[in-house]
N, C-alpha and C positions, 0 to 999 in steps of 0.2 A: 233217515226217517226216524220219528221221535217214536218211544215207545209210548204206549195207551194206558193211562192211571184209571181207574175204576174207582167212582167217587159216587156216594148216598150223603147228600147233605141235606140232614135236617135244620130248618128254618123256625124256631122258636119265639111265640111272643101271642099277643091279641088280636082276635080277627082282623080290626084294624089296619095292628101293624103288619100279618101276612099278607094282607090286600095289597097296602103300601108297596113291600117286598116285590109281589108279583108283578106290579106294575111299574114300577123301575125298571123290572128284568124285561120285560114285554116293549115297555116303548120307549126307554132310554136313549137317546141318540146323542145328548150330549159328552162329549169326550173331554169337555174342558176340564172335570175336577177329577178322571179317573186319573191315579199315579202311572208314574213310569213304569218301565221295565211290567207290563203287563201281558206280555204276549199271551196267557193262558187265557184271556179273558176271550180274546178270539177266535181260541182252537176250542172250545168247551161243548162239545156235543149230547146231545141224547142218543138213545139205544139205535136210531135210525139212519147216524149221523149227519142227522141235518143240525146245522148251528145253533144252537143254543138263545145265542142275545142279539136279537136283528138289527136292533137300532145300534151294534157296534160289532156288524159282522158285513162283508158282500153278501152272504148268505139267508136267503130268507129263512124264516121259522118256522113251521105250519103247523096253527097253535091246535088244529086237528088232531097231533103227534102228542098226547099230553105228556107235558113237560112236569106238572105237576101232581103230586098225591096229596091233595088236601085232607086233613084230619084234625082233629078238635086239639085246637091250641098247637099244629105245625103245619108245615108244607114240604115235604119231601122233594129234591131233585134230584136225577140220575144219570149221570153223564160222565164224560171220559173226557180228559184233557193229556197234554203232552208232558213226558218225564216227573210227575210229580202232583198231587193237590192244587188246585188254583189257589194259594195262600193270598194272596195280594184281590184277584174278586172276594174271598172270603171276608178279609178284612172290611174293604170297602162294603158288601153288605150290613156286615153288622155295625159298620157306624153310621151309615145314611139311612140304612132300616131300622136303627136301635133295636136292635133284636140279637139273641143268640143265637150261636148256631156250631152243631157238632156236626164232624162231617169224617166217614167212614171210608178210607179208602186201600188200594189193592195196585200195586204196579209189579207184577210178577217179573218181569223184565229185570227191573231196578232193585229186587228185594228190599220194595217200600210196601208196607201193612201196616196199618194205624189207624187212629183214632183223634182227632184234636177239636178244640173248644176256640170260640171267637168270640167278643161281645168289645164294642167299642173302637174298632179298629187294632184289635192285638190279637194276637195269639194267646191265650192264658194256658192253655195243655195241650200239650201231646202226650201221647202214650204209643210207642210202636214194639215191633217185634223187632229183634236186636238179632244181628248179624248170626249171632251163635246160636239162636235158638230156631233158626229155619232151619228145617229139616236136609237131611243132604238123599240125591240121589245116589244107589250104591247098581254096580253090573247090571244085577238085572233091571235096572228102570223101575227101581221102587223107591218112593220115596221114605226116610227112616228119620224120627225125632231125636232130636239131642239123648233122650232117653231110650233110645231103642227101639221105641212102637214103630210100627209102620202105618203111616200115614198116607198113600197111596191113594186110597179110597174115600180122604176126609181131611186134606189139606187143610182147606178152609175152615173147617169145624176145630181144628186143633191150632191153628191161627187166630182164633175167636178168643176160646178158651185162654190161652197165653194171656190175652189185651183182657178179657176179662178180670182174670187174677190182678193182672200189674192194676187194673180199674178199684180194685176189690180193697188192693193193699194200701191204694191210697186214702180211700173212704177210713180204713180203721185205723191211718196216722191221724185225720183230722178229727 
């Protein structure tokens, strides 16, 4: 059984082009131009786990389950995929969407946390938390930061924080 990646991918561009977006994802059936080695594309669920991309799933989609958080200039989606990020739909969005797209994700399993940027078919950034810097469980089932805090209560908020900074340090090289 794969382990469950926790993905928020924001969908960046002009009305237009989220419409565009949306509708790829909604009634795409053609699989001639998706790359290889895609398997994420067909595990990619929302909160419900119903399937995600129906025109390239068995699964229907029941667009009653919104898939989508529209908002002024993106489109949010929220879904789980197996071991990892769908890096490869990611790609493929941003180059048949032309649009960017950062996408926030959480694989507690895999001690994967991160951040990464897409536009064109690449990956331009990632930014994760680094082996050393998850916190470790100690006897009593609490969890405790590289620096000693206990994090127990606020995982995720000191998770943030971390990607934040490394977010922060790169703004002020450029």
């Amino acid at each position: 059984m794969a382990n469950h990646c926790i993905n928020n991918i924001t969908i960046i561009g002009s009305p237009f082009t989220l419409s565009k977006v949306k509708q790829l994802i909604l009634n795409n059936t053609d699989t001639s131009n998706k790359p290889e080695n895609f398997d994420n594309w067909f595990c990619f669920t929302d909160a419900t786990g119903e399937y995600m991309f129906p025109g390239l799933s068995i699964h229907p989609c029941d667009e009653e389950n919104t898939l989508f958080n529209e908002g002024e200039g993106h489109l949010l989606i929220t879904g789980t995929s197996k071991w990892g990020p769908p890096e490869q739909l990611l790609k493929y969005l941003s180059h048949v969407g032309k649009c960017a797209i950062e996408t926030e994700y959480d694989e507690p399993g895999m001690l994967l946390y991160g951040r990464s940027w897409y536009k064109d078919n690449e990956q331009i950034l990632e930014i994760k938390v680094n082996d050393s810097e998850f916190g470790e469980y100690n006897e009593e089932d609490r969890c405790i930061a590289p620096d000693g805090r206990d994090i127990t209560d606020c995982e995720t908020e000191y998770y943030e924080e971390v990607l934040d900074r490394k977010q922060q340090e790169l703004k002020n090289l450029l």
